[in-house]
C-alpha positions in Angstrom: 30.9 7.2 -59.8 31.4 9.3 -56.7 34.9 9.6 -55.8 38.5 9.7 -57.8 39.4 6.2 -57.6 36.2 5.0 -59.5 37.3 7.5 -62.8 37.1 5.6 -65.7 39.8 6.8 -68.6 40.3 5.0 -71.7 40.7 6.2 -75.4 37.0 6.3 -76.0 35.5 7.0 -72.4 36.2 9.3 -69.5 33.5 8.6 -66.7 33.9 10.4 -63.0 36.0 12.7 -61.1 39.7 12.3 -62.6 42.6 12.0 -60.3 45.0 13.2 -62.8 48.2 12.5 -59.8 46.7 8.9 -59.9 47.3 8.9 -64.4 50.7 10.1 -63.8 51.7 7.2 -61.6 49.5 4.8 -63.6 50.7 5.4 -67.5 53.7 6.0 -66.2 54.6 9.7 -67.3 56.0 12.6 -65.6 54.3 15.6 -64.1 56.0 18.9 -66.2 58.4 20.8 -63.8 60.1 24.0 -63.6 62.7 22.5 -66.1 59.8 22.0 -69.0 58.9 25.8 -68.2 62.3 27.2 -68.4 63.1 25.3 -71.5 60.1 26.2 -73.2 60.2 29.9 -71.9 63.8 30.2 -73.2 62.9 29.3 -76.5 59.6 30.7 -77.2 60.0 33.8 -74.9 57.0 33.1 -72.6 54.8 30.7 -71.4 51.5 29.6 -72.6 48.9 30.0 -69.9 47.6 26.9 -70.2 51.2 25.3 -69.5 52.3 27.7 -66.3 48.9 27.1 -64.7 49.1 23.2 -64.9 46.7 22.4 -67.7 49.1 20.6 -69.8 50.4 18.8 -67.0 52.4 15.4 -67.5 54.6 14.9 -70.4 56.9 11.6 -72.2 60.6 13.3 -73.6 59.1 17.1 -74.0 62.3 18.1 -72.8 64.2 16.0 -75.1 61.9 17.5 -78.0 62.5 20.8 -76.9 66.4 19.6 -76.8 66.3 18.6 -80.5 64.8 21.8 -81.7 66.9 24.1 -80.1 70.0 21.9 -81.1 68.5 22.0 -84.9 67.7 18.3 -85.3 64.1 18.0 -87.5 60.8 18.2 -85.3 57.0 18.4 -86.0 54.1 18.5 -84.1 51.3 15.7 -84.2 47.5 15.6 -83.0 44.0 14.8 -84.1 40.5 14.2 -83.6 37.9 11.3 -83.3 35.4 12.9 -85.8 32.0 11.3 -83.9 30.3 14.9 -83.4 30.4 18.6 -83.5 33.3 19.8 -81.5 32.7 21.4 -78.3 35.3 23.8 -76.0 36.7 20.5 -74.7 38.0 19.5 -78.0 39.5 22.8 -78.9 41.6 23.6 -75.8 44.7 21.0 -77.1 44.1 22.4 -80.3 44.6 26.3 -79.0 48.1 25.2 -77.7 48.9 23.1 -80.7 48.4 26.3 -82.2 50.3 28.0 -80.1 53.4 25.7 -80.2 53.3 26.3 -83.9 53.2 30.0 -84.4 56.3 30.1 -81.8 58.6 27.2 -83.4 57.4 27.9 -86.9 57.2 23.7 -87.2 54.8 21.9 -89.2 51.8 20.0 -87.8 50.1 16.6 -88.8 46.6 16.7 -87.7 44.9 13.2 -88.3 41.2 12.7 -88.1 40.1 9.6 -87.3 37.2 8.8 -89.1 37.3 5.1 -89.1 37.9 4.6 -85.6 34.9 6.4 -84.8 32.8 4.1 -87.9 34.4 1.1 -86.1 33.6 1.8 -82.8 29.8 3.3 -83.0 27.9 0.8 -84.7 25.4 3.1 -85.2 27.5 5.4 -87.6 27.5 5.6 -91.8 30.6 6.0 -93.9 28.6 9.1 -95.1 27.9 10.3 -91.3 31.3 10.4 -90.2 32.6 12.0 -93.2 29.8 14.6 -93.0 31.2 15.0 -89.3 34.7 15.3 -90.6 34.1 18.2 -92.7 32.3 20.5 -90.1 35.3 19.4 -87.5 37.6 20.4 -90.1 36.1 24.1 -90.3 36.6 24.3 -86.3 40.2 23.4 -86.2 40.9 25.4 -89.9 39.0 28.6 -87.9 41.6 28.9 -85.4 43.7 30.2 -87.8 46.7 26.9 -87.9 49.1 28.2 -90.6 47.3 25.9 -94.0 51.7 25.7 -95.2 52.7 23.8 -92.1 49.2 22.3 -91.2 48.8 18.9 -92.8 45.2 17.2 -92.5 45.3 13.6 -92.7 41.5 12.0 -93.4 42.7 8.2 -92.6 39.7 6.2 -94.8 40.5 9.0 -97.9 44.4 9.0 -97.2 45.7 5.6 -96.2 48.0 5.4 -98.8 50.0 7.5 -96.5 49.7 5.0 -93.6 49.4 1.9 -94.7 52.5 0.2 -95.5 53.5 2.3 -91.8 50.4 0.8 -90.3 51.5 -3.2 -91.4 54.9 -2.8 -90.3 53.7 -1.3 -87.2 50.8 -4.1 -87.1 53.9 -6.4 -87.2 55.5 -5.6 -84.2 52.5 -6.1 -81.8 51.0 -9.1 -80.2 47.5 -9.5 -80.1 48.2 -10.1 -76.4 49.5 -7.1 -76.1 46.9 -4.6 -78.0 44.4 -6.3 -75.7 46.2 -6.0 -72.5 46.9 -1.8 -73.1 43.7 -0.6 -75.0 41.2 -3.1 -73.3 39.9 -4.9 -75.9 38.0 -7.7 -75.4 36.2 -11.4 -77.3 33.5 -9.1 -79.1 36.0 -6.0 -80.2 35.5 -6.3 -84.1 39.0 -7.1 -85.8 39.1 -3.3 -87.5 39.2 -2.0 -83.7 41.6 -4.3 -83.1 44.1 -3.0 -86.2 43.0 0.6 -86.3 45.7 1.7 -83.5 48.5 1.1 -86.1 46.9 4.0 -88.5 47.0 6.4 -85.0 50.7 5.0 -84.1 51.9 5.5 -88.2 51.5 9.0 -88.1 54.1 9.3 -85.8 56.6 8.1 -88.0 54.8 9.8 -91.0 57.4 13.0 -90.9 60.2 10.5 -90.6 59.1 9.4 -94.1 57.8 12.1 -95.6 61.4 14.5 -94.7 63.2 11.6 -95.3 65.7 12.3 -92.6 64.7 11.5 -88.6 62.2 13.5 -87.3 61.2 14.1 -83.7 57.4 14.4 -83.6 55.6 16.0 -80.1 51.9 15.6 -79.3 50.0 17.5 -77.3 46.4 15.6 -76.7 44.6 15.1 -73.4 46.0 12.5 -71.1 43.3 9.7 -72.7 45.1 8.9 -75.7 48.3 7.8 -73.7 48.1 4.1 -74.6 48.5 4.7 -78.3 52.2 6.7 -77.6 52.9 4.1 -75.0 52.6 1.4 -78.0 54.7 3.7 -80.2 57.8 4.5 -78.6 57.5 0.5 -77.5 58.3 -0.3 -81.2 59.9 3.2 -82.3 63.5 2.6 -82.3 62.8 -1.1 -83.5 61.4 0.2 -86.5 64.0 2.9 -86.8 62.0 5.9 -85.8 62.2 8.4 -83.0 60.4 8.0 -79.9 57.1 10.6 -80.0 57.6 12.9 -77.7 54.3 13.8 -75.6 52.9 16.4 -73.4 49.4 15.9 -71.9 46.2 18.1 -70.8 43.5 17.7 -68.1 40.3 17.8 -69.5 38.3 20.7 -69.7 35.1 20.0 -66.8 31.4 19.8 -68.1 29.0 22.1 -66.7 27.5 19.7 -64.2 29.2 17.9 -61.3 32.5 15.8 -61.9 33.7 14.5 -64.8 34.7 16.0 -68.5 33.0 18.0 -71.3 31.0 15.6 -73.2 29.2 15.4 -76.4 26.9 12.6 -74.8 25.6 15.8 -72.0 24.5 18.2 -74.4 23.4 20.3 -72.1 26.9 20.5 -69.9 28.6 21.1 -72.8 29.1 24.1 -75.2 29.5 23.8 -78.8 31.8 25.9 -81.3 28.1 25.8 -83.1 25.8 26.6 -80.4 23.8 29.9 -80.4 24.0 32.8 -77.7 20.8 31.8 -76.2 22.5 27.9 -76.0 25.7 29.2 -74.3 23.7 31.6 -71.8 20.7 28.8 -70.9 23.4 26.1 -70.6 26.1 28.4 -68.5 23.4 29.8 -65.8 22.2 25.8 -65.1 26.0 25.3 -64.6 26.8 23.6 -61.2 29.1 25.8 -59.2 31.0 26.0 -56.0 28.9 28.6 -54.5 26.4 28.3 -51.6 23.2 28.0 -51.8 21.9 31.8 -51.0 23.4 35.0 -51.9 23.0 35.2 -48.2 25.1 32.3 -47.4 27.5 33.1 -50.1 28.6 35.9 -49.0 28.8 34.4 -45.4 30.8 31.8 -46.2 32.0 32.8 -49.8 32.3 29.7 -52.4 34.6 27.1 -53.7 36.3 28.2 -57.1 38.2 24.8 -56.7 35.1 22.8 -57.3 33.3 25.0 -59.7 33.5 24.3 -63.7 32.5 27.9 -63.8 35.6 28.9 -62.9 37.6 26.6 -64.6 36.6 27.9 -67.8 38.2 31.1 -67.1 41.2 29.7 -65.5 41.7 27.6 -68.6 40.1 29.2 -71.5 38.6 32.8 -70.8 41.1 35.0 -68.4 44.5 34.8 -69.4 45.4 37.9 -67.1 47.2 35.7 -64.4 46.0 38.8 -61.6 42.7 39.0 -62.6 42.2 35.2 -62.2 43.8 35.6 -58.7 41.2 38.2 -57.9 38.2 36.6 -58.9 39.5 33.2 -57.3 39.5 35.3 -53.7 36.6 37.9 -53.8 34.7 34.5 -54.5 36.6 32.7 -51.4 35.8 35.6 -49.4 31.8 36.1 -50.7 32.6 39.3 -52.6 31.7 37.3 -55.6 28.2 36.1 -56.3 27.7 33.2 -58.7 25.1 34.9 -60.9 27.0 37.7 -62.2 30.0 35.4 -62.4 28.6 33.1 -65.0 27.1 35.6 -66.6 30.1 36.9 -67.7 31.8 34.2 -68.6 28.4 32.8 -70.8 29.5 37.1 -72.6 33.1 35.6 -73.1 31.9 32.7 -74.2 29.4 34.2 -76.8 32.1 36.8 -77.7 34.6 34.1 -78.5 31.9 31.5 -80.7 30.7 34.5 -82.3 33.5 35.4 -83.9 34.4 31.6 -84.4 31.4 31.6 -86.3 31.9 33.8 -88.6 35.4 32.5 -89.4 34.0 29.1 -89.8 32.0 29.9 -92.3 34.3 31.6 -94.8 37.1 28.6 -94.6 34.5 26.3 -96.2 36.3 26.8 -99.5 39.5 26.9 -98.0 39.6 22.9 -96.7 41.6 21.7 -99.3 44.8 24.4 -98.9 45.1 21.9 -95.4 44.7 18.4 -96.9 48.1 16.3 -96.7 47.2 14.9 -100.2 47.6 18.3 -102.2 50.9 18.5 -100.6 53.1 15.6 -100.5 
C-alpha cells in the first residue's frame, strides 16, 4: 500500500498511509475546531497538548459533553483495550489524555478490556493467554497513575454480569444486516465475533445503570473504533440512553515508513517493557525525513513532516510548544542532523519507560483497588 487512498482502517486492522481528512468525511464525524478548544480551555484552564496540536482530532457531541458537565448534568468517561499483546507507546497515548481529562473533571472512568474479542478473533489464542495478557496490560494503564476511586476496570469474560442483560437488549436492536454492513463481517466470521460488539456498545450505557440517573459518557480512543459508537448512538435514545459522546486520535506512526505503531512490527514499535538497549537499537534504525548525508542534510535540511522521529516528540516527548517549533525549523533548514536527533529522543524515551518500569512493578498488588467488581 503506497498512497492514502489504499489505507486500510477497521477495528482490528490499520494497514498504510492514513488520510485522516478522508475518516472524517467517511464515518461521518467532525474535525475539533476552535469551539472544542475554547470550551475545553474554559473549563479545565488549559489545553492538553495533544488536543491543540491536532492529535485528538475529530469528535461526535464533545461539545455537547462538555455542555452537560459544565451545566451539572452526570458524565463519565469510557475507553479500553484489546488485550492481544504487551502494550506499546501507541496504545498509551489515548490513555495519557483519558488521564488527563480525568484529573481535570474529577469524573470517573470505565476502562473495558476486551478479552474475548481478542480470543474470538485470533484463533491462535487460549482463554489462559489472553487473560495472562490482561494482567500485564492492566499494570501499564494502572502505572499511569488513573485515580483507582474513579477508575473502574471492566474484564468482559470475568465481568459479564455487568453487560449482559445491556448486551441482549442491545443485541436486540441490530440486524444482522446491519452488523455486517458497518464492521465487515463476512460468511466465515464465527457467531461470537458477530455478538461481541454489544459487550463494547453496553458499556456505554453501563453508568446510565450503575448511577441510576442519565449519564453522558465521552470516549476518547483512536479514530478505528468508530463503528462500534456509530452503532451505539444508532440505538441509544431507543433504548433510553444518552448518545456517547466521542473524540478521536490519529495514531501514533511506527518507526518505519507509513502506517501506525504495531505489535505485529516489533522492531518499529516500542514497548512499555522493552529495555534501553531495545528503545535505542529500534529508534537509531528508525526511518526519517532526513537526507541521505550529513552533507546533503544540511544542504537541503529534512522533512520533519514525514519523519516518525519527529512525531514522537510532537506527540509524546516535547510538550514545550517553542521548543517543538525550533527543532521542526533547524531540521527544515539542515541545522539539525538526524543522528543526534533520535538519539535524544531514544534518552526521552528510556527516561520515560524507565520510570514506567519501576511503577509497573509495584502496582502488581494494587490490581484489584481498579476492578469494577469490588466496587459496585
Amino acid at each position: 500500500m503506497d498512497n492514502k487512498s489504499d489505507a486500510k482502517v477497521t477495528p482490528w486492522e490499520v494497514e498504510g498511509i492514513v488520510d485522516y481528512d478522508k475518516l472524517i468525511v467517511e464515518f461521518g464525524v467532525k474535525k475539533v475546531s476552535t469551539r472544542e478548544h475554547y470550551l475545553t480551555e474554559s473549563i479545565t484552564g488549559e489545553l492538553h497538548p495533544l488536543l491543540k496540536r491536532g492529535v485528538f482530532y475529530a469528535h461526535r457531541d464533545y461539545d455537547v459533553f462538555l455542555e452537560k458537565y459544565e451545566s451539572g448534568e452526570s458524565t463519565a468517561l469510557y475507553t479500553g483495550r484489546g488485550p492481544s499483546g504487551y502494550v506499546h507507546l501507541g496504545h498509551i497515548l489515548p490513555w495519557i489524555f483519558t488521564k488527563w481529562l480525568q484529573d481535570k473533571l474529577n469524573i470517573d472512568l470505565f476502562f473495558e478490556f476486551t478479552d474475548d474479542e481478542k480470543f474470538l478473533y485470533h484463533r491462535e489464542y487460549t482463554l489462559d493467554y489472553v487473560r495472562n495478557v490482561t494482567r500485564e496490560n492492566i499494570l501499564d494503564l494502572i502505572s499511569l497513575g488513573f485515580d483507582p476511586k474513579r477508575t473502574h476496570i471492566i474484564i468482559d469474560i470475568e465481568d459479564i454480569s455487568y453487560l449482559y442483560e445491556l448486551a441482549v437488549r442491545i443485541a436486540k436492536k441490530i440486524t444482522f444486516s446491519t452488523i455486517k454492513a458497518v464492521m465487515g463481517f463476512t460468511q466465515s466470521t464465527n457467531i461470537g465475533m458477530i455478538f461481541y460488539p454489544t459487550l463494547q456498545i453496553a458499556v456505554c450505557f453501563l453508568p446510565t445503570e450503575l448511577y441510576g440517573r442519565q449519564t453522558y459518557v465521552l470516549i476518547p480512543a483512536a479514530i478505528d473504533q468508530d463503528p462500534y459508537w456509530r452503532l451505539a448512538r444508532d440505538i441509544a435514545t431507543s433504548l433510553g440512553y444518552p448518545k456517547p459522546a466521542q473524540i478521536h486520535a490519529k495514531f501514533l506512526p511506527g518507526l518505519g515508513i507509513g502506517g501506525k505503531m504495531s505489535s505485529s512490527q516489533p522492531e518499529t514499535a516500542i514497548f512499555m517493557t522493552d529495555s534501553p538497549e531495545d528503545v535505542k537499537r529500534k529508534i537509531m534504525n528508525a526511518y526519517t525525513g532526513g537526507q541521505p548525508t550529513a552533507e546533503l542534510q544540511r544542504k537541503l535540511g529534512g522533512n520533519p513532516d514525514i519523519c516518525p522521529v519527529f512525531k514522537y516528540y510532537e506527540m509524546m516527548f516535547e510538550d514545550d510548544d517553542k521548543k517543538l517549533k525550533e527543532r521542526y525549523m533547524d531540521c527544515r533548514g539542515g541545522n539539525l542532523l538526524c543522528g543526534p536527533c533520535k538519539s535524544e529522543l531514544a534518552n526521552r524515551i528510556i527516561s520515560f519507560l524507565e520510570e514506567h518500569q519501576k511503577k509497573r512493578e509495584s502496582m502488581r498488588d494494587k490490581i484489584d483497588e481498579y476492578l469494577l467488581r469490588n466496587k459496585f
